[in-house]
C-alpha positions as CSV (number, residue, x, y, z in Angstrom):
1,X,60.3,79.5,75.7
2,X,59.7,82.4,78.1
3,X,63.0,85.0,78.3
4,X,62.9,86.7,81.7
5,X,65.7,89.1,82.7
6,X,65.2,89.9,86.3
7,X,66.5,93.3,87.3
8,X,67.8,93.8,90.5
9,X,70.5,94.0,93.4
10,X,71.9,91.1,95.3
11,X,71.0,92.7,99.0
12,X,67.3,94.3,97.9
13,X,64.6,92.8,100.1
14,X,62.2,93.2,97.1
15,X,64.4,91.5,94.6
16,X,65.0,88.5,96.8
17,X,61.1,87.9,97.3
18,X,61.4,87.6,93.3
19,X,64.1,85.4,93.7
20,X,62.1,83.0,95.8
21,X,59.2,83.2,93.5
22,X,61.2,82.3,90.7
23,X,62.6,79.6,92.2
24,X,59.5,78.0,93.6
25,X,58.1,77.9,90.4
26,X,60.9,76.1,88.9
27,X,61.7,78.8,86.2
28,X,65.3,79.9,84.6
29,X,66.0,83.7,84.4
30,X,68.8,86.3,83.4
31,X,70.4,88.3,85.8
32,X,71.1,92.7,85.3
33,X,72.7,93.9,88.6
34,X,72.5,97.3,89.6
35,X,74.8,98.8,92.4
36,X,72.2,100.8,94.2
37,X,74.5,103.3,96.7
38,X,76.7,103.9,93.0
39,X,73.0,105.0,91.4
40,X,73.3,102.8,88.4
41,X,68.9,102.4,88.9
42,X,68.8,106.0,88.2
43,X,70.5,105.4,84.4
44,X,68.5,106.7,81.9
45,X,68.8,103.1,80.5
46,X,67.0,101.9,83.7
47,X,64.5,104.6,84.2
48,X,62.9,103.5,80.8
49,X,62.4,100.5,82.3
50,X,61.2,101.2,85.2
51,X,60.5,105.2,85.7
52,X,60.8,104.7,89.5
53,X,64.1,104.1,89.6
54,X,63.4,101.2,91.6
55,X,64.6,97.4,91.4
56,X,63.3,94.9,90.9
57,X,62.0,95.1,87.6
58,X,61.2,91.6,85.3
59,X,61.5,91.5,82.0
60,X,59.1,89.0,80.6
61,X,59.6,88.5,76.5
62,X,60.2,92.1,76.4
63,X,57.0,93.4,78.7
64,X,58.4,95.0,81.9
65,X,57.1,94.5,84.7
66,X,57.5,96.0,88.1
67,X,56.7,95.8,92.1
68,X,57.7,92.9,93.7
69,X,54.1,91.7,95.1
70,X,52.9,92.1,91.8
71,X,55.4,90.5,90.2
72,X,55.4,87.3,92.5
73,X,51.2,87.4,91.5
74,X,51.7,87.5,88.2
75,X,54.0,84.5,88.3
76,X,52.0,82.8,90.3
77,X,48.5,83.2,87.6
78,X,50.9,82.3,85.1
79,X,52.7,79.5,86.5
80,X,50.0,77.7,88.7
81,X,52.1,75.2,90.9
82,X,53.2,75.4,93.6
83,X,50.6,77.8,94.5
84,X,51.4,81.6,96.4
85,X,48.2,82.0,97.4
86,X,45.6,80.1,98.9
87,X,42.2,78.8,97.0
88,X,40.2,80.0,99.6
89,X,39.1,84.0,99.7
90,X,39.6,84.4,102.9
91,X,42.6,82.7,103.5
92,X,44.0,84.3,100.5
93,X,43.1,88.2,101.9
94,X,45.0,86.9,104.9
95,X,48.4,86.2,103.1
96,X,47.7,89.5,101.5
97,X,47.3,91.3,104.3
98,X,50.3,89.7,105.9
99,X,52.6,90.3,102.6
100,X,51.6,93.9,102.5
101,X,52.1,95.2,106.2
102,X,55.8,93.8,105.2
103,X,56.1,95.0,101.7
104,X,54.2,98.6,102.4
105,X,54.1,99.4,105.9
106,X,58.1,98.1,107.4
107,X,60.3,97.7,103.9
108,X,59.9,101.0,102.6
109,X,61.8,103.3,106.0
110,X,64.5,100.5,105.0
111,X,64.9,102.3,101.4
112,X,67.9,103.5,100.2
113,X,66.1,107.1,99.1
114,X,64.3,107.2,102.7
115,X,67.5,106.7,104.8
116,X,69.4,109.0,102.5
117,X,66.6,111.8,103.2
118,X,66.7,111.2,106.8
119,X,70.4,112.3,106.9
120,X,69.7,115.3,104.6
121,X,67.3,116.3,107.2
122,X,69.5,116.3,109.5
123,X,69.3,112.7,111.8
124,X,72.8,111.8,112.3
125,X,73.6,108.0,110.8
126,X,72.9,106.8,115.0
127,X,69.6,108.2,115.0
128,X,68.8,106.9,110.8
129,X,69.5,103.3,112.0
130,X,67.4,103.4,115.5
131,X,64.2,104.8,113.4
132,X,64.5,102.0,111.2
133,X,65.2,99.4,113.5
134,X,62.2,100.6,115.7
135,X,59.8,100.3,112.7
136,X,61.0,97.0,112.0
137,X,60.6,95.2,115.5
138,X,57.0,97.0,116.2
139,X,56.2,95.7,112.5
140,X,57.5,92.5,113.4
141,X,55.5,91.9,116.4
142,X,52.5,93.1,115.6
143,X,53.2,90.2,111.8
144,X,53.8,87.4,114.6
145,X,50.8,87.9,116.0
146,X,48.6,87.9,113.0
147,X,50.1,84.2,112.7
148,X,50.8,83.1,115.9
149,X,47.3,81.0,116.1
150,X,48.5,79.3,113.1
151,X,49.6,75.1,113.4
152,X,52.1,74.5,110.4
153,X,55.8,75.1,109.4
154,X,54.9,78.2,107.3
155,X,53.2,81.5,108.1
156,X,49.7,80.1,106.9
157,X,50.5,76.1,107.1
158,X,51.8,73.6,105.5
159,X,51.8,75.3,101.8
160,X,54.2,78.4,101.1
161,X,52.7,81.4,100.4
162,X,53.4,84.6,99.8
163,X,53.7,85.5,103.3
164,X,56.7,83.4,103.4
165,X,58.0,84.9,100.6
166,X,58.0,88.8,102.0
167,X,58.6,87.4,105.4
168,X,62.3,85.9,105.3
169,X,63.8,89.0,103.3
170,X,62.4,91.3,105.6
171,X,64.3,88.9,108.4
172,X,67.7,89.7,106.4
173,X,66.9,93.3,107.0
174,X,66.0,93.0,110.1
175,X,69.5,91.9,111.0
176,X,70.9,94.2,109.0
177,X,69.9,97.0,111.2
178,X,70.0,95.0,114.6
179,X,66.8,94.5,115.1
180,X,65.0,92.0,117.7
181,X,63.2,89.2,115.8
182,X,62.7,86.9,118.6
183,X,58.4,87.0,118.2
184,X,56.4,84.0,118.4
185,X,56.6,81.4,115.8
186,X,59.1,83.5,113.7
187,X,62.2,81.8,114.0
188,X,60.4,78.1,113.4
189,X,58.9,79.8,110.2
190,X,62.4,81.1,108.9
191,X,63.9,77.9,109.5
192,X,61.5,75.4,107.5
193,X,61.5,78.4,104.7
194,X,65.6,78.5,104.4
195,X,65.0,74.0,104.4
196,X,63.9,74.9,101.1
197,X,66.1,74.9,97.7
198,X,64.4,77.9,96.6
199,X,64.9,80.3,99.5
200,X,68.4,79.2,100.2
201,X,69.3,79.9,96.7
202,X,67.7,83.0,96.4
203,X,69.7,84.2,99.9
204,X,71.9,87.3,98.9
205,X,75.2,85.9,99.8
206,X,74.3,83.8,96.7
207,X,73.9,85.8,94.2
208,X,76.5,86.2,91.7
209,X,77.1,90.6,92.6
210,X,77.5,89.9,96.0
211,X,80.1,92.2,97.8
């Protein structure tokens, strides 16, 4: 039987996409909570785990691994149903392309280490918050309309993919920070993805260190 400890914190964008991957594929797993504003990822015991200082990590039988995307795709060759990704090349670049202008282009100005530079630098906390919420709703649109063409409950059909999976975290932030997320065909995709067992379980206020 496959041990997996999954290392994360109960509001991180990046550790609930794990969450939801885990879940869709039916698998049990440990939790280790960090409390990120207290520093506990920046332990020595974490860092040699993950040397970013970073969560999540997954701990799989004692191999770490780490980065959320390529967590969620190493599940997903491991554990082959229900599929992340779509058979088809194409399609699959797609959901790709989708999950990363998410994961790499709008998550990261919502990092804890950016937004704490920021006010080094001298934004005030008014000024913090409207960069990130701007980043978020021109990231937004410009998601909805890579998917707006698309007929089916989720971001890419009628089969969950990846998409899904970065999409409805990045939602939570978005509220977090106030941002619009009224775009095309956004709201019907969040609401057949939180239908599901596995995203609502995976939803922060779940998790067993929420504050």
């Amino acid at each position: 039987m496959t041990d997996m400890i999954l290392h994360g914190f109960w509001r991180s964008s990046a550790s609930w996409r794990v969450r939801i991957a885990l879940g869709l594929k039916g698998l049990d797993w440990s939790d280790r909570t960090y409390r990120l504003r207290a520093g506990e990822q920046r332990s020595d015991a974490y860092l040699a785990l993950n040397p970013q200082g970073l969560v999540p990590a997954l701990e799989v039988d004692g191999a770490v691994l780490t980065q959320s995307l390529a967590i969620c795709e190493y599940l997903d060759e491991l554990y082959l149903d229900p599929p992340l990704l779509p058979s088809d090349p194409l399609e699959r670049a797609w959901v790709r392309g989708f999950a990363q202008a998410i994961a790499c282009d709008i998550h990261p100005i919502q990092n804890l280490k950016i937004l704490r530079m920021l006010g080094q630098r001298g934004l005030d906390e008014d000024a913090v918050q409207g960069w990130a919420r701007e980043v978020i709703e021109s990231g937004l649109e410009a998601c909805s309309r890579l998917i707006v063409d698309r007929d089916g409950p989720y971001c890419f059909g009628d089969q969950v993919t990846l998409a899904d999976i970065v999409l409805i975290p990045q939602l939570g932030n978005a509220r977090r920070f106030g941002a619009r997320i009224d775009f095309p065909r956004i709201a019907e995709v969040e609401a057949a993805c939180n239908a599901l067992p596995a995203f609502a379980a995976a939803t922060p206020a779940r998790q067993p260190d929420a504050e």
